[in-house]
C-alpha positions in Angstrom: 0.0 0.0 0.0 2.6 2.6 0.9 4.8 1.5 -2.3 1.4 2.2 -4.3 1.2 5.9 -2.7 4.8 6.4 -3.5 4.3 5.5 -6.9 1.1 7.9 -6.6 2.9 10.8 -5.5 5.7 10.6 -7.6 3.5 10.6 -10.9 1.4 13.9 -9.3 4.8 15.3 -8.5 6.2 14.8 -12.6 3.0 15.7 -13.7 3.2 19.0 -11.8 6.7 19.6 -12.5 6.1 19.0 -16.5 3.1 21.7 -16.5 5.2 24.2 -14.5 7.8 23.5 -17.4 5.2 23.6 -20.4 3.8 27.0 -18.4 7.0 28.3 -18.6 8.3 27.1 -22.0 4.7 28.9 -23.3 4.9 33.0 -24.2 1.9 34.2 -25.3 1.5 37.7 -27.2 -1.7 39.4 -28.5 -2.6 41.7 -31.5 -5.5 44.0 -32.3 -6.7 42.5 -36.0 -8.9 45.4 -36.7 -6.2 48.0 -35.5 -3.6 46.4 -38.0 -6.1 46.4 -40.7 -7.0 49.8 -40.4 -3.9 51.5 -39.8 -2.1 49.5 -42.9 -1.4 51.7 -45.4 -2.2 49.4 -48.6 -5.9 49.4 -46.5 -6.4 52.7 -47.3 -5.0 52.4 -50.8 -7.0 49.8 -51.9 -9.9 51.1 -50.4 -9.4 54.9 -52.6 -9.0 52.9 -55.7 -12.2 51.0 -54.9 -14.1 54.4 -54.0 -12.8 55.2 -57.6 -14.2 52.5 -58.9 -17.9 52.9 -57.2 -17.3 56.7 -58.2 -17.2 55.5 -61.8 -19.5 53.1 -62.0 -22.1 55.9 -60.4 -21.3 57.5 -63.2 -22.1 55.3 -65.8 -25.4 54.4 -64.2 -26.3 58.1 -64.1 -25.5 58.7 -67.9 -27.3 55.3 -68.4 -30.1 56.9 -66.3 -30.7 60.1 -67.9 -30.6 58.5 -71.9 -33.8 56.8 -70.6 -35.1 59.6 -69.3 -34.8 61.6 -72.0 -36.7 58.9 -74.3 -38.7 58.6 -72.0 -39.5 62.4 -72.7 -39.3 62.2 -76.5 -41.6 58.9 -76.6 -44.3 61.2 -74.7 -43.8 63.8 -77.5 -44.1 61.5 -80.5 -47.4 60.1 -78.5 -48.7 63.1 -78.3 -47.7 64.2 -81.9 -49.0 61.3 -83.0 -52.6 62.0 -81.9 -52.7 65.5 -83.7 -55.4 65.0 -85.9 -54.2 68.3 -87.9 -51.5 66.3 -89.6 -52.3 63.4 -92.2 -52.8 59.6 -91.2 -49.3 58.9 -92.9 -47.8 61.7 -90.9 -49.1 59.9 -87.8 -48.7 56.4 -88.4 -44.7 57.4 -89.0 -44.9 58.6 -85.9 -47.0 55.9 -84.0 -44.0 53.6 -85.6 -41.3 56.1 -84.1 -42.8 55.5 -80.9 -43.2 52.0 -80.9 -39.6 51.9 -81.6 -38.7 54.3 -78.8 -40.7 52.3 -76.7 -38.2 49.2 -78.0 -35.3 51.5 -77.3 -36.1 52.2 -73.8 -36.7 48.6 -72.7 -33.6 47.6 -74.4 -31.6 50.6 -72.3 -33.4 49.5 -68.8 -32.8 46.1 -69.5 -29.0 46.9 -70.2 -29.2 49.6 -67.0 -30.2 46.6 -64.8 -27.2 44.1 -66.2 -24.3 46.5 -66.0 -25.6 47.5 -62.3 -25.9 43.6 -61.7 -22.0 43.4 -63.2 -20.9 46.5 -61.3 -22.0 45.3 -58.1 -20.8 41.7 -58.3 -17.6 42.7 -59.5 -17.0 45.5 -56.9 -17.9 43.1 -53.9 -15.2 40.2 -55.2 -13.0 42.5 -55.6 -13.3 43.5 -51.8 -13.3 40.3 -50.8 -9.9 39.7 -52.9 -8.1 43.1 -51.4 -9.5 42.4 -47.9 -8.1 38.6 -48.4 -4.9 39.5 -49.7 -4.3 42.2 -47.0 -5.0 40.4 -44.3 -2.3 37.4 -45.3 0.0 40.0 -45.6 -0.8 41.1 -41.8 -1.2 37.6 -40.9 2.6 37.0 -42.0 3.7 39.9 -40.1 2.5 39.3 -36.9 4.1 35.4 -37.5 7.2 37.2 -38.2 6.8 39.3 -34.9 5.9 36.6 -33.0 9.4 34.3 -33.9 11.4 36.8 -33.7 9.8 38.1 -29.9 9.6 33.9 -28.8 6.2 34.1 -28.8 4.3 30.6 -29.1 0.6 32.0 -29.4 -0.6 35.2 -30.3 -4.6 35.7 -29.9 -6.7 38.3 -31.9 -7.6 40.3 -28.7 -9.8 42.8 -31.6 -12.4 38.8 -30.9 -14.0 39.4 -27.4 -15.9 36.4 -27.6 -12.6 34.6 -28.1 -10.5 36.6 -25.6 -11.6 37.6 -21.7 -8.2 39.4 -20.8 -4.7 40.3 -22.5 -2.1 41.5 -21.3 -1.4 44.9 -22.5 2.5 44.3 -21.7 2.1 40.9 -24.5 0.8 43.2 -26.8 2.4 43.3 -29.8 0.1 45.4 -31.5 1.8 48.6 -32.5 5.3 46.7 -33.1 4.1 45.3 -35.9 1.7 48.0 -37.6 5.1 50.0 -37.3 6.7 47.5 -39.2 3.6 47.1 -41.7 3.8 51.0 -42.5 7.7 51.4 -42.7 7.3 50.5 -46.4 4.0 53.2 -47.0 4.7 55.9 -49.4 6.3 59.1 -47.7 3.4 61.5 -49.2 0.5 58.7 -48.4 -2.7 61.2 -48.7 -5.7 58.5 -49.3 -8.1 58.6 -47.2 -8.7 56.7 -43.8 -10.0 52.9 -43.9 -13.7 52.5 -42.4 -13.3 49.2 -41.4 -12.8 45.6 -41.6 -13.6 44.0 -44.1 -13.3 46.8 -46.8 -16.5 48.1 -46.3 -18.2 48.6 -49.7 -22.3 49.6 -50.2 -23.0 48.7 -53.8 -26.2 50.0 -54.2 -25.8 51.7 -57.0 -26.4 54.3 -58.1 
């Protein structure tokens, strides 16, 4: 019986001593996700050149917009003009054929309106999801390069509260590495600030 507790205690005691050791062997950093994102610089470029793109695209629609409006306008006129009895039945069937093919015209224009805003939106939201992706491996990599270099062995998104209860502020790691994200950003870097993560884009257009 007593050889059984000795054999008892010295397992707790070796299990005890190998957690100390695993506790200590364990250095554990955390980062602010939506901090990095937003402060990188190429966040706030790509996000410019897709406001450019929405910018141009509102554009488009608009012109698109106001061609149907105006024929629109002139396929009122020819209706009209086409019910003057004053003018001769040739005279107004000519113009009940100009507005049937108005009439063509302007179903052909909405039907192109509502494809190119279709196109305009799907492209603009994958590529957002393909500059948010691409940005966030690049962020990704340099917190993993932090983290070897500092002997870290885990580094936890402390930007997730459902994830994380507490950090450490003195494990953060936070600023280290958006200073080394932004010491390649262009020295007159005048874009505007990020809004958010994921690159926040409203295509509802126009």
């Amino acid at each position: 019986m007593n050889k059984f507790r000795f054999i008892i205690a010295l397992a707790v005691s070796l299990l005890t001593v190998a957690a100390v050791s695993a506790s200590a062997q364990s250095k554990i950093a955390s980062v602010d996700m939506k901090k990095l994102f937003n402060g990188y610089w190429k966040t706030k470029q790509a996000e410019a050149l897709l406001d450019k793109d929405k910018a141009d695209a509102r554009k488009n629609l608009k012109d698109m917009a106001d061609n149907i409006e105006k024929a629109q306008t002139d396929y009122k006129q020819l209706l009209v003009q086409a019910g003057d009895q004053a003018i001769s039945s040739d005279a107004r069937d000519k113009l009940k054929q100009s507005a049937d093919d108005k009439a063509k015209e302007i179903n052909s224009n909405k039907t192109a309106f509502d494809q190119f805003q279709r196109q305009v939106e799907a492209t603009l939201a994958d590529k957002s999801q393909r500059m948010s992706g691409n940005l966030v491996v690049e962020i990704q990599k340099a917190v993993s390069d932090k983290a070897k270099i500092g002997g870290y062995t885990l580094v936890v998104n402390s930007a997730n509260p459902e994830a994380v209860v507490f950090a450490d502020p003195a494990n953060d790691i936070t600023d280290s590495v958006l200073s080394q994200l932004n010491a390649g950003a262009p020295v007159d870097d005048s874009t505007p600030t990020g809004v958010g993560l994921p690159l926040n884009l409203s295509t509802n257009l126009p």
